[in-house]
C-alpha positions in Angstrom: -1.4 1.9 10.5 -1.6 -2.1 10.8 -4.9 -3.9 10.3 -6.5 -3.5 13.6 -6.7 -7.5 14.2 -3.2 -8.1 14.7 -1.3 -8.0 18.2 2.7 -7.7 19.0 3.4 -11.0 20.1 7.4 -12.5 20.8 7.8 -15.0 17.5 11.7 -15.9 18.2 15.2 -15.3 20.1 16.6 -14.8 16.6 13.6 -13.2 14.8 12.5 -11.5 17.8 9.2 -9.7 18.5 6.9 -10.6 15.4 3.0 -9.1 14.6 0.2 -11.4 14.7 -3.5 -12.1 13.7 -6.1 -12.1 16.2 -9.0 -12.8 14.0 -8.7 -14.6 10.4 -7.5 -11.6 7.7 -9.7 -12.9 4.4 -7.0 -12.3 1.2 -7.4 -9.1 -0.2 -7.5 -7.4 3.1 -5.7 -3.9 2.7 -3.3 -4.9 6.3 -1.7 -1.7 6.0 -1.7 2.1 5.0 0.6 4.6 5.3 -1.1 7.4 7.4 -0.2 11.1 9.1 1.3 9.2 12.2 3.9 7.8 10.3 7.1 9.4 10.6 9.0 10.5 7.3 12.9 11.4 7.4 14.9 12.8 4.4 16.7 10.9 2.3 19.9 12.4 3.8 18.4 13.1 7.3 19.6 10.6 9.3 23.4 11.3 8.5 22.9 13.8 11.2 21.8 11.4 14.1 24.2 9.9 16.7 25.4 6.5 15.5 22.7 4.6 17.7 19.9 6.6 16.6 21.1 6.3 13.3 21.2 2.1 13.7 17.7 1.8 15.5 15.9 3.9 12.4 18.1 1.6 10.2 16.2 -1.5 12.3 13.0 -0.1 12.5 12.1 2.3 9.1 12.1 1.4 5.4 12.7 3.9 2.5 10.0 5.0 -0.1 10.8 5.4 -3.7 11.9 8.9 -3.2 14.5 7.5 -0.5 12.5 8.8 2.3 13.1 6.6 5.7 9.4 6.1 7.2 8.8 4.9 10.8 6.1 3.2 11.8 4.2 4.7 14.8 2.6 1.9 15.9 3.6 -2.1 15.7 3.7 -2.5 11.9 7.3 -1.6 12.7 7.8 -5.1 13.7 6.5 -7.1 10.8 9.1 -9.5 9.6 10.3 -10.8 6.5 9.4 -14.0 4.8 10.1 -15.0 1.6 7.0 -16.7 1.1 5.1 -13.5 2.4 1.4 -13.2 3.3 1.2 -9.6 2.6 2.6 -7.1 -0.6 2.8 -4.0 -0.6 1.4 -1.6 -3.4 2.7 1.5 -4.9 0.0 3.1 -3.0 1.4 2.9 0.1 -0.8 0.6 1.4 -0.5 -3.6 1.5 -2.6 -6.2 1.2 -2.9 -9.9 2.4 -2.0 -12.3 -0.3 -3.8 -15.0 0.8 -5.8 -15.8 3.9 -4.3 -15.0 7.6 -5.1 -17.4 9.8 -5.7 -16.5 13.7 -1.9 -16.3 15.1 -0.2 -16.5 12.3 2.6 -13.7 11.9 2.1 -11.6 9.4 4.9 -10.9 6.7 6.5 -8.9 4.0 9.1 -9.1 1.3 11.9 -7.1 2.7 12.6 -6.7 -0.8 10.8 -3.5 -2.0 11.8 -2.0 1.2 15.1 -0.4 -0.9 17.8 -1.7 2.2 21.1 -0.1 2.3 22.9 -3.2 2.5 21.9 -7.1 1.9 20.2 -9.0 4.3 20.4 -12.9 4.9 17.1 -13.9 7.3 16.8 -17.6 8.1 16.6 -20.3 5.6 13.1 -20.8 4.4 13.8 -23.5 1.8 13.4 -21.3 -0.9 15.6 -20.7 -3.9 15.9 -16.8 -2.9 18.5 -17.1 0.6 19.1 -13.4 0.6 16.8 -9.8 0.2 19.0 -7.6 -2.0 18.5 -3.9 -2.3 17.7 -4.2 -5.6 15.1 -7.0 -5.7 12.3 -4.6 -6.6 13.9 -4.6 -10.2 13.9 -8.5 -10.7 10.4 -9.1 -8.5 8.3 -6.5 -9.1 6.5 -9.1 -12.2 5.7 -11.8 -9.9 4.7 -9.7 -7.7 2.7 -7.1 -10.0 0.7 -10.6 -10.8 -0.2 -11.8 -7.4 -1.6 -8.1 -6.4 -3.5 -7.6 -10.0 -5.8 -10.5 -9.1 -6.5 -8.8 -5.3 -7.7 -5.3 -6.7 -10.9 -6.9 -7.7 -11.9 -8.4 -4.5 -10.6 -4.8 -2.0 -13.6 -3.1 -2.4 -15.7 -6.5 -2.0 -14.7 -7.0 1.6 -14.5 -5.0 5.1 -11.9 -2.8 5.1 -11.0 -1.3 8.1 -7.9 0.7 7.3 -10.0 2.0 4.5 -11.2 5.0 5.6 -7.3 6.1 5.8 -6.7 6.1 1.8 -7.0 8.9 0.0 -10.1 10.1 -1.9 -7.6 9.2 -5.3 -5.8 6.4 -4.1 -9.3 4.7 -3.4 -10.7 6.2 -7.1 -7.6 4.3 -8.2 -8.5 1.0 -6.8 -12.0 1.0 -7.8 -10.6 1.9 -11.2 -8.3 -1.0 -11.3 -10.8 -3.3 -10.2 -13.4 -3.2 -12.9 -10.3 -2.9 -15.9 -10.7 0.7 -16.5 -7.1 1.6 -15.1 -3.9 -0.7 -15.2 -2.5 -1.2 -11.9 0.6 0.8 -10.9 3.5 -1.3 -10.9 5.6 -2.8 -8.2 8.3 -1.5 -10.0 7.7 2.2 -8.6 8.8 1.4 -5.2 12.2 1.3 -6.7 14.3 3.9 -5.1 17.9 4.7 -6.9 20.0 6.5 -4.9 22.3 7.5 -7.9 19.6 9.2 -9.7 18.3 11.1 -6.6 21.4 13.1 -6.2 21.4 14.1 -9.6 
């Protein structure tokens, strides 16, 4: 489920339709959490659907560490990619704002712990990376392991909306984190390997 504060909103003819703040989203807002609405395919599942079927989950899902494709019910399906991201995901299936959202401003993720099938170049952004790679979790996952160990203290510190929709040890896990008792689980563990899952 996507932070409540956030609308579907058109961003661009060749981004398309984009998702958007309507209030300010302090960093270290959890801005998204996996939840029982979410819709979770097999890693081989979709080699069954008709070709277009097949294309629109290939828009539309992303693929968990155990090659699962999961669908978004609602409009976190629409979130696009920026290399300079505002949110990061956690391998606790939620994300969190990396620094402050301001009112209207899209919201974003790194396409690159989403494990694509196939590379993916979005527009130009200035930035040294040009294209997400399906492996990029494997030469990331540091920088962004650092940015999202300096958030886990300030989670439990603000309002959380989406909250309520973590697990009793997923949220023991944060408040462990938070005060040093518990190193954070890497970024790394979002890594799916195909290879190694047919084994």
């Amino acid at each position: 489920m996507i932070h409540p504060d956030t609308r579907l909103k058109w961003i661009s003819d060749k981004k398309g339709f984009g998702v958007v703040a309507t209030k300010m989203i302090p960093k270290g807002t959890i801005t998204w959490v996996q939840d029982e609405l979410d819709v979770v395919f097999g890693p081989d599942e979709p080699d069954t659907f008709k070709p277009l079927t097949r294309e629109l989950l290939e828009k539309y899902s992303f693929r968990n560490q155990k090659g699962e494709h999961i669908l978004c019910w609602d409009v976190a399906k629409y979130v696009n990619h920026s290399f300079k991201s505002n949110c990061l995901s956690t391998a606790y299936n939620f994300e969190v704002a990396v620094r402050d959202i301001q009112i209207d401003e899209e919201l974003t993720d790194d396409y690159g712990y989403l494990n694509l099938s196939e590379s993916f170049t979005p527009e130009d952004e200035g930035t040294e990376r040009k294209s997400v790679e399906p492996d990029d979790t494997l030469k990331l996952y540091k920088e962004w392991d650092r940015k999202l160990e300096l958030l886990f203290p300030e989670i439990e510190k603000l309002d959380q909306p989406l909250f309520e929709l973590l697990s009793e040890e997923v949220k023991s896990e944060i408040e462990k984190v938070a005060c040093g008792d518990r190193k954070m689980l890497s970024t790394k563990n979002l890594y799916y390997e195909p290879e190694k899952s047919r084994i």
